[in-house]
C-alpha positions, 0 to 999 in steps of 0.5 A: 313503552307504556299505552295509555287509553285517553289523553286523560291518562296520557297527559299526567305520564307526560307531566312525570316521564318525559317521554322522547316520542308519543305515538299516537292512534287518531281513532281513540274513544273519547278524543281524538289523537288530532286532538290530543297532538294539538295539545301536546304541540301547544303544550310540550314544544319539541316534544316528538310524536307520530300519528298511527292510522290505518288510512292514510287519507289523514295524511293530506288533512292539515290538522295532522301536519304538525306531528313530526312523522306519520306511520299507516298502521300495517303488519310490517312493524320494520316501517314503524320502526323505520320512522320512529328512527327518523323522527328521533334523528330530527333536530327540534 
């Protein structure tokens, strides 16, 4: 697992890594994780991601739908691990 701090950074590791799953932080600086998803759902069809947040508000905003899991940021790193699980399960 590598973190990179824009999608300046991101999208060039994606290009040569070929992740299976992006988790993305919709507050970044600069762009915003909506935005950076939207990219990579035009960009990289199939490519699986998980927009992180700590309000899960986010989650009723349709600009988010198009991530294939949803993890409200919290100490308990069993959920994230739960749904990274289940995304990865998904069938494109």
């Amino acid at each position: 697992a590598k973190g990179f701090e824009s999608g300046e950074t991101l999208f060039p590791a994606i290009e040569k890594e070929k992740p299976d799953l992006i988790l993305l932080d919709i507050m970044l600086p600069g762009e915003s994780g909506i935005d950076i998803l939207q990219r990579i759902v035009k960009e990289y069809k199939g490519m699986k991601t998980i927009l992180a947040t700590a309000y899960s508000a986010y989650q009723d905003d349709f600009s988010t739908w198009s991530a294939d899991g949803y993890w409200v940021k919290s100490q308990d790193t069993d959920s994230l691990k739960e749904e990274v699980k289940k995304v990865l399960a998904k069938e494109n």
